[in-house]
C-alpha positions in Angstrom: 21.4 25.5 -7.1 19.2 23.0 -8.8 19.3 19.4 -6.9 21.2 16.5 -9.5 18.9 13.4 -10.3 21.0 11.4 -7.5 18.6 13.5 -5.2 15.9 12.0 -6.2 14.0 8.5 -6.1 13.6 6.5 -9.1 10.3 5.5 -10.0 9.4 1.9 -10.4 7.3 -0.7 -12.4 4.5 -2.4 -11.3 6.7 -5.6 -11.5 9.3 -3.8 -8.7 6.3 -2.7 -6.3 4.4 -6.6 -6.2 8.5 -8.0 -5.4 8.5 -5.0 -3.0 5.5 -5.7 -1.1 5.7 -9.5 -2.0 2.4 -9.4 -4.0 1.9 -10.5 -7.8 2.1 -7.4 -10.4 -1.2 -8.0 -11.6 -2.6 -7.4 -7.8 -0.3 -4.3 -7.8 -2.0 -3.0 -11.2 -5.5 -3.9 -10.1 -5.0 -1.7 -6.5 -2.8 0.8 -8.6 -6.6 1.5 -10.6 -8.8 1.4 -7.7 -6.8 3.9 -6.5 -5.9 1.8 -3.4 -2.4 2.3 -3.0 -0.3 5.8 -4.0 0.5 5.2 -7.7 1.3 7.8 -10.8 -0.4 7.3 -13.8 2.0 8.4 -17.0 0.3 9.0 -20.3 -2.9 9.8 -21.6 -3.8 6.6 -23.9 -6.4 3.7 -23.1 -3.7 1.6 -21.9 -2.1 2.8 -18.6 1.3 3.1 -17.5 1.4 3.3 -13.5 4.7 4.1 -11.7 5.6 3.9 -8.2 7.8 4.9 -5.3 9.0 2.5 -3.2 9.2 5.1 -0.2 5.3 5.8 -0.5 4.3 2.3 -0.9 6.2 2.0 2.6 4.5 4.8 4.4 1.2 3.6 2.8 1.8 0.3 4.2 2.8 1.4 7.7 -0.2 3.6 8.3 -2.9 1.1 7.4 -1.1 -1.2 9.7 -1.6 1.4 12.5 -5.1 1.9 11.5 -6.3 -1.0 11.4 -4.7 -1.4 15.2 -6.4 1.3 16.1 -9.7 0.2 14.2 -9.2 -3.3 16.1 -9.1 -1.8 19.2 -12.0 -0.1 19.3 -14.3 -2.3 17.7 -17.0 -4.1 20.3 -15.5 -7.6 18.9 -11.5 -6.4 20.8 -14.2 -6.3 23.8 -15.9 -9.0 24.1 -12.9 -11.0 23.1 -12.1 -13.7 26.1 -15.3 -13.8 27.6 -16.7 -16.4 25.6 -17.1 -20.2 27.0 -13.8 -19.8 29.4 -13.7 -23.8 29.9 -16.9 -25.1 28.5 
């Protein structure tokens, strides 16, 4: 039996994902083309159509969080921090 289109997520406009992630739809489009965050690129002209799910943005989001915790936490700078100057 072949899932109904309720099953699945709608994509999005670049306009949805910047009021998603509270950023402005022309950072969205610029990230979108560096290939930054998960996009989908529709068509095959010079000008580019980029759709998104919300659900990857999300997860993309979530895991650079956590990897930038974990980046923090080993860098020498995490360290050293609080043994500079204590009181002078």
């Amino acid at each position: 039996m072949e899932p109904t289109a309720d099953k699945f997520e709608h994509f999005v406009d670049a306009a949805k994902a910047a009021e998603f992630l509270s950023l402005s739809r022309k950072h969205i489009l610029r990230l979108s083309l560096l290939g930054v965050i998960p996009a989908h690129l529709l068509g095959t002209g010079t000008r580019k159509t980029w759709r998104y799910l919300l659900s990857e943005l999300r997860a993309y989001v979530l895991a650079q969080g956590t990897a930038e915790v974990a980046k923090n936490a080993n860098s020498p700078q995490t360290k050293l921090r609080g043994t500079r100057n204590r009181g002078r």
